[in-house]
C-alpha positions in Angstrom: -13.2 3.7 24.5 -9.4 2.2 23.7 -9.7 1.0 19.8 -7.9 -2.7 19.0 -5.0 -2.5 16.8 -7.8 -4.2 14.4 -9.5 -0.8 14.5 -7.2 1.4 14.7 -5.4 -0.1 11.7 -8.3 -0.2 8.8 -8.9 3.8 10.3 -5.4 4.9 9.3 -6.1 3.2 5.7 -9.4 4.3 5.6 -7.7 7.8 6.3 -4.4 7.8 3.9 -3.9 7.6 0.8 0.1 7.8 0.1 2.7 5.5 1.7 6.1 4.3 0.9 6.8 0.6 -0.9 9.9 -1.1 -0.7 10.4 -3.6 -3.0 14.6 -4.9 -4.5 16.0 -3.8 -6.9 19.4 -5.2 -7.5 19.8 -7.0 -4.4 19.0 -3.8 -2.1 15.8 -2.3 -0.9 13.8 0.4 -3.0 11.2 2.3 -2.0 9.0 5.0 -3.6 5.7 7.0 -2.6 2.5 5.4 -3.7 -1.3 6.0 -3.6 -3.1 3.3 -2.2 -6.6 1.8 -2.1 -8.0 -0.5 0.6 -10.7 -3.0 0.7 -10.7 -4.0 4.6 -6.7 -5.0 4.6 -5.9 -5.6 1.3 -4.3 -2.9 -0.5 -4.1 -2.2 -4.1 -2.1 0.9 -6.4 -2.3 1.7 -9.6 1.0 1.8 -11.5 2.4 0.9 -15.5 3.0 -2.3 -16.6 6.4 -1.0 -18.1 8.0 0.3 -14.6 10.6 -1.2 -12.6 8.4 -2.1 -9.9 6.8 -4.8 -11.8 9.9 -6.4 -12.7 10.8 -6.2 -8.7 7.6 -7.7 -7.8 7.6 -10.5 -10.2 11.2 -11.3 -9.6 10.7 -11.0 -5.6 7.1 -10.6 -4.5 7.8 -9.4 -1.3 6.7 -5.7 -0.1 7.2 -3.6 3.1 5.0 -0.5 3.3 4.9 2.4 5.2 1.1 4.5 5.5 -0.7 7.1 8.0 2.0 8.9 9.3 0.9 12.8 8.6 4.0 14.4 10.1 2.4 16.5 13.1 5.1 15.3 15.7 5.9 12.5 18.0 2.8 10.2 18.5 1.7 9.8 15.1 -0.2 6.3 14.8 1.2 4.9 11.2 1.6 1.6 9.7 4.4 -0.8 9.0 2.7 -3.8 6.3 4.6 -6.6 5.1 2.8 -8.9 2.5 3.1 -9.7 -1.2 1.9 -8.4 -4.4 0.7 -9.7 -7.4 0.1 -8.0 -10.7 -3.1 -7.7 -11.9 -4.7 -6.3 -15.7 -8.3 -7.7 -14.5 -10.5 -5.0 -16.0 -12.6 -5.3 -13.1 -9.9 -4.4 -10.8 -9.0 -1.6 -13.1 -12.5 -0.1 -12.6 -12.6 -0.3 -9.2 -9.1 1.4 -8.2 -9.9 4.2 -10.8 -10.0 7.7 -9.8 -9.8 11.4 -11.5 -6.4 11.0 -9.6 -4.9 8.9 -12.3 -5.7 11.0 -15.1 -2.2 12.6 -15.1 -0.7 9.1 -15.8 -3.4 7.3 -17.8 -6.0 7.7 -20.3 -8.7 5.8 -18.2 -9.1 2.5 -17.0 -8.8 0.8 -20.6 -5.4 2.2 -21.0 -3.5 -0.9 -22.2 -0.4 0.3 -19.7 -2.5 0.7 -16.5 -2.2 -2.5 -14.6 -2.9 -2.8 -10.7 -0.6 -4.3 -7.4 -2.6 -5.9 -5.2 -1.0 -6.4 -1.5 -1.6 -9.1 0.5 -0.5 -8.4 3.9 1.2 -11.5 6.2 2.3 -8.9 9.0 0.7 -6.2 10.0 2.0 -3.3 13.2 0.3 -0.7 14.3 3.6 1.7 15.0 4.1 4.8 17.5 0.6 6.1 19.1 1.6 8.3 21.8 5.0 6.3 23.0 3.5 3.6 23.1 4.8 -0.5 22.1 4.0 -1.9 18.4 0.6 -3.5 18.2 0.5 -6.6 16.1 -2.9 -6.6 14.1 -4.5 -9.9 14.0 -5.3 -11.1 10.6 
């Protein structure tokens, strides 16, 4: 049975963790490897309140991510996102994103510097299964 793009989307993020994020910095695109979290299509990553990406974010909330493609060849299915972010110190949020994962950068989920980005997407393409044309996902 063929899979909507609907479907075949939320498996890829149900399946990968680490993607790319462009955000600007200084007029021109920036991107950097990220772990992210789904709930259905929104996305969320853990990062610190003191790094250049949340001055990027706040001064242009506008993201492009890149997620799913595992590098076996031609024919990987991945994900292009567009949406915006927002920042987020909600402890609540904090608690849910936490993993053992983290440890290497924070002390827990109370550490005062752990803050989360929460991605809204507004676009969403289902890129490069098997040769075949973009699929739009319906939001």
């Amino acid at each position: 049975m063929t899979k909507t793009a609907k479907e075949q989307a939320l498996k890829i993020l149900n399946n990968n963790m680490v993607g790319t994020m462009a955000t600007i910095q200084q007029n021109k695109p920036h991107s950097r490897y990220m772990t992210f979290f789904n709930d259905d299509f929104t996305l969320y990553t853990a990062t610190s309140n003191n790094t250049h990406k949340v001055e990027e974010v706040q001064k242009n909330p506008n993201t492009h991510i890149l997620l799913g493609y595992d590098g076996k060849g031609f024919g990987d299915a991945f994900l292009e996102i567009e949406g915006t972010v927002t920042v987020s110190d909600d402890e609540t949020m904090k608690e849910k994103v936490w993993n053992k994962a983290l440890k290497g950068w924070f002390d827990g989920p109370e550490d005062p510097t752990l803050i989360i980005l929460k991605i809204t997407p507004t676009h969403i393409r289902v890129m490069n299964t098997k040769g075949l044309e973009p699929q739009i996902v319906e939001l």
